[in-house]
C-alpha positions in Angstrom: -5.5 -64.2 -109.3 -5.7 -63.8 -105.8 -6.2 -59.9 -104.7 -3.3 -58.4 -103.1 -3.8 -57.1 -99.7 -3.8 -53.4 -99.5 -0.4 -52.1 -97.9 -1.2 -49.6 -94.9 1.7 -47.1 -94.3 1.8 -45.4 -90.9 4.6 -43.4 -89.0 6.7 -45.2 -86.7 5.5 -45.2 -83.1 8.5 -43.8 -80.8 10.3 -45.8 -78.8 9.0 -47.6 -76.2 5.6 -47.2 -77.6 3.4 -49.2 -79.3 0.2 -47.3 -81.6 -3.0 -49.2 -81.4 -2.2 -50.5 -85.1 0.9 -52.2 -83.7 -1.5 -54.1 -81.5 -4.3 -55.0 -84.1 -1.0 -57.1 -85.9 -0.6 -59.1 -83.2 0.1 -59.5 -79.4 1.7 -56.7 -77.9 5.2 -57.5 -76.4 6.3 -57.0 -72.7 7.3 -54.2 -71.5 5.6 -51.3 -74.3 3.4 -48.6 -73.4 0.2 -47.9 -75.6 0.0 -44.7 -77.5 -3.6 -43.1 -76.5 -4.7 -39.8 -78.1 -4.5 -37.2 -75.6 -8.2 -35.7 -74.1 -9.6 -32.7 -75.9 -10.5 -29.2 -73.2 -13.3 -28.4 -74.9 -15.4 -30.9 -72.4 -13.6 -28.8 -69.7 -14.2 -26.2 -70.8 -18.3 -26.4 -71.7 -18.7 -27.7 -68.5 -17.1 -24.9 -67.0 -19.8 -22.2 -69.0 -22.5 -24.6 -68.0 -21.6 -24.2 -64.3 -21.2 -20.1 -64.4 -24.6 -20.0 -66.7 -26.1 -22.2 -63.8 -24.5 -19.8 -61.3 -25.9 -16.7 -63.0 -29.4 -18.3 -63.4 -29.6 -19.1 -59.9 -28.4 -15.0 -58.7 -30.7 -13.6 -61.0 -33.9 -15.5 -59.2 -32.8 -14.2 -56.2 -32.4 -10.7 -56.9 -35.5 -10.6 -58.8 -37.3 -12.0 -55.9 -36.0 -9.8 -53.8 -36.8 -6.4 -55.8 -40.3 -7.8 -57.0 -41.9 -10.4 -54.8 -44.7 -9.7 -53.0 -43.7 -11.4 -50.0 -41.6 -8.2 -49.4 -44.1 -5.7 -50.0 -44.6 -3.2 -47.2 -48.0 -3.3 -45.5 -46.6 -1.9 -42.1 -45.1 1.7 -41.2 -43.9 2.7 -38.0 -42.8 5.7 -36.5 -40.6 7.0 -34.1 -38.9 10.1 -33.0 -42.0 12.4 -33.7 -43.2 14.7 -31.3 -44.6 18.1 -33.5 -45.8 15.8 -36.4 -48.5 13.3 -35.1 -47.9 9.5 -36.3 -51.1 9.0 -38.5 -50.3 12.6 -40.2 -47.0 10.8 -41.1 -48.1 7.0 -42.3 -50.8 8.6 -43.8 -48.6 10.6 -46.1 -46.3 8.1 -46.8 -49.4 5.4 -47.3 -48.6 5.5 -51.2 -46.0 3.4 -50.6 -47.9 0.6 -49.5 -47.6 -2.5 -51.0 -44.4 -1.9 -53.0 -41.0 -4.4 -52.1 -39.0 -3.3 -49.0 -36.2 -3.2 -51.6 -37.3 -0.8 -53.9 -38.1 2.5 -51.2 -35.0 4.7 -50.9 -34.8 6.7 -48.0 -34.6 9.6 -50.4 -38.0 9.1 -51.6 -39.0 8.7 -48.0 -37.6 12.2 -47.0 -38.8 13.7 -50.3 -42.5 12.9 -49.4 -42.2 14.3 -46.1 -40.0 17.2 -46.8 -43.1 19.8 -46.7 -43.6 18.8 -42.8 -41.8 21.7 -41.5 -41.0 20.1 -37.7 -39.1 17.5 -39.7 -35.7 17.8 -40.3 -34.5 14.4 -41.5 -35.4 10.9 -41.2 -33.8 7.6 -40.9 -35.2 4.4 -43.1 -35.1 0.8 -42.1 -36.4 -2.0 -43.4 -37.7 -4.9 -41.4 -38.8 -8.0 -43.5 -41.2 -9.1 -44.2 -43.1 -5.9 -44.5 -42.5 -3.2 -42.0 -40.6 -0.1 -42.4 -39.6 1.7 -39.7 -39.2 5.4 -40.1 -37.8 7.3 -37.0 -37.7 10.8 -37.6 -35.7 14.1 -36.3 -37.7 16.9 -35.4 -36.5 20.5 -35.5 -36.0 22.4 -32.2 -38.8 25.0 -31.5 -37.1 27.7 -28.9 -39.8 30.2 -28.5 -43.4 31.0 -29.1 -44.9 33.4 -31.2 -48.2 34.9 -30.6 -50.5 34.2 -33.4 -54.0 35.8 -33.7 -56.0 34.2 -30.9 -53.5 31.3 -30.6 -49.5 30.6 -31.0 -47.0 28.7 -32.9 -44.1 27.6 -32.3 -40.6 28.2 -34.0 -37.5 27.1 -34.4 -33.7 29.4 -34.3 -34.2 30.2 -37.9 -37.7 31.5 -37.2 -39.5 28.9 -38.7 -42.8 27.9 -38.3 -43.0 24.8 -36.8 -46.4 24.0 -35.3 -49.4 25.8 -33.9 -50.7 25.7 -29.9 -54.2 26.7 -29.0 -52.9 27.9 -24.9 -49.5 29.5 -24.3 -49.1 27.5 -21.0 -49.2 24.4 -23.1 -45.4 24.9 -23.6 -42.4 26.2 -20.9 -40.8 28.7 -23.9 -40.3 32.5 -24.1 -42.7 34.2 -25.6 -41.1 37.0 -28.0 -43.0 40.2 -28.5 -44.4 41.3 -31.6 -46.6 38.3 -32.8 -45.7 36.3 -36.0 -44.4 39.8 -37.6 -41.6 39.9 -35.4 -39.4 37.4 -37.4 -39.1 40.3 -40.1 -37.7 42.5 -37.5 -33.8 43.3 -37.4 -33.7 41.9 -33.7 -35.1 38.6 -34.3 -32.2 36.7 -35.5 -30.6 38.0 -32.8 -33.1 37.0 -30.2 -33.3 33.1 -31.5 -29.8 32.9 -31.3 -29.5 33.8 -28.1 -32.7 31.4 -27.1 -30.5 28.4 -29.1 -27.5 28.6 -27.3 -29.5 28.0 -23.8 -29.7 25.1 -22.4 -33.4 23.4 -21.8 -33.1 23.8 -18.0 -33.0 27.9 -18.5 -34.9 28.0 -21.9 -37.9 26.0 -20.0 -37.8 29.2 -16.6 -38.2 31.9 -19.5 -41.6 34.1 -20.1 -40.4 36.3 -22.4 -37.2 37.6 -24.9 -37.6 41.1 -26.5 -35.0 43.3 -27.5 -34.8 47.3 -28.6 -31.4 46.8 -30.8 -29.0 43.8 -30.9 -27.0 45.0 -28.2 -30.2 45.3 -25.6 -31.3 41.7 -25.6 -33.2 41.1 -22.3 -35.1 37.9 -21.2 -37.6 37.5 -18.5 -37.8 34.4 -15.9 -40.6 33.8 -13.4 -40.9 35.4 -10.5 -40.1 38.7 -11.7 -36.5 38.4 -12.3 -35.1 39.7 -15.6 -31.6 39.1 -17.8 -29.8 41.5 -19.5 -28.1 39.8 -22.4 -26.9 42.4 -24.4 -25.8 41.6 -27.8 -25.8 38.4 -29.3 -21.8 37.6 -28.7 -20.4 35.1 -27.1 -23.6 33.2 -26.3 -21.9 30.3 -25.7 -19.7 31.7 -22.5 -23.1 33.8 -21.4 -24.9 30.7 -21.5 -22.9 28.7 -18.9 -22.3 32.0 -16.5 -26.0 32.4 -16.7 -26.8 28.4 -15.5 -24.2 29.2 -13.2 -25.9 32.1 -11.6 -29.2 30.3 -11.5 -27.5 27.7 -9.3 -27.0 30.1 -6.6 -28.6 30.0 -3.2 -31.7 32.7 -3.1 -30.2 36.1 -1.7 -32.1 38.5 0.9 -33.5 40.7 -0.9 -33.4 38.2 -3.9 -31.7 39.2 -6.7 -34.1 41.0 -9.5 -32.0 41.2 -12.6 -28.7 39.1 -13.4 -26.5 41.0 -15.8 -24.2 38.9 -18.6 -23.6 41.0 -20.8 -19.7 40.5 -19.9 -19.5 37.5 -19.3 -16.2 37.8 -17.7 -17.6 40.2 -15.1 -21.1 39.0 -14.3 -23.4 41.4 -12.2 -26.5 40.7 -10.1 -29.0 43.4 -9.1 
């Protein structure tokens, strides 16, 4: 006996379609559409990881040779700004950092290794690829001059010690009496405030600021003219009255102290 051909049971294709099975029977009539499986995501979606992995591989070069190639490395330091501190003094402090990426110096570590120079106040940090960095730095502002043994310093409102001067004509600031032992007196803070508030064109025409309480502040200029100051209020309006009165045309006989003590009623002697 001839073997039966197997039956093969499928669903019926919906209408106005024809399943590829339908086809294998026997030409296809006009007119049908063919069934097709529809396409899986998953190849959308691997590509998609591949693409972000590739992205992510490609970030994580750069950043890496950013913080740790050597082509970044710092090999210069320059310095502006500096006046009180000289320039080598500064690189050579700061000469540890050497060789290390641009990248990876904070300005906080910067200002940390420096922080025990007592002119400085602050600095800036910039980097300039390949492998300078350029440190400009701000100084603190030295109003007077103490007298120091056989030589002088120089110090700031706060009476801090900023940096020493062999000659006391090396710089055009009042001297204030007492040597370096005057900062622990009661009159000091009193003096240095008064010395902050002036501007550089009177500050520069001062020899000396001395004072027997904090209301007898008294400042000498050149020439043998004095200033009686008074206490230390309202320096700011004392200030511009003095500059003011400086201004003024030379008198016959010339004028030997100027008074501003009230600064709303200004008197010259």
């Amino acid at each position: 006996m001839t073997p039966r051909k197997p039956q093969v049971t499928r669903p019926p294709a919906p209408r106005g379609t024809v399943s590829l099975l339908d086809r294998a029977d026997g030409p296809l009539p006009s007119g049908t559409v063919l069934d097709f499986p529809a396409p899986k995501k998953s190849h959308r979606v691997r590509n998609l990881v591949l693409a972000i992995t590739a992205v992510v591989l490609v970030l994580g070069g750069v950043v890496a040779y950013v913080l740790f190639s050597p082509a970044l490395a710092l090999r210069t330091i320059v310095v502006e700004g500096n006046d009180l501190v000289g320039t080598a003094e500064i690189q050579e402090t700061l000469a540890p950092l050497e060789g290390i990426p641009l990248t990876r110096i904070p300005a906080d570590q910067v200002r940390g290794m420096l922080a025990d120079k007592a002119p400085i106040e602050d600095v800036r940090v910039a980097a300039e690829p390949p492998s300078t960095l350029v440190v400009t730095v701000r100084e603190r502002v030295p109003v007077a001059v103490l007298q120091n043994g056989a030589g002088f310093v120089l110090i700031d409102s706060e009476g801090r010690q900023l940096a020493g001067i062999d000659r006391r004509d090396q710089v055009k600031l009042p001297l204030i009496d007492g040597g370096t032992g005057a900062v622990q007196s009661e009159v000091f803070p009193a003096i240095t405030s008064v010395l902050a508030e002036l501007p550089v064109s009177v500050l520069s025409r001062l020899n000396h600021a001395s004072a027997s309480s904090v209301d007898s502040i008294r400042l000498s200029l050149s020439g043998d003219q004095g200033i009686f100051w008074g206490s230390a209020d309202r320096n700011g309006e004392k200030a511009l009255v003095l500059e003011a009165m400086l201004r003024m045309p030379a008198s016959d006989p010339p004028v030997t102290e100027f008074d501003v003590s009230s600064p709303d009623r200004p008197v010259t002697r």
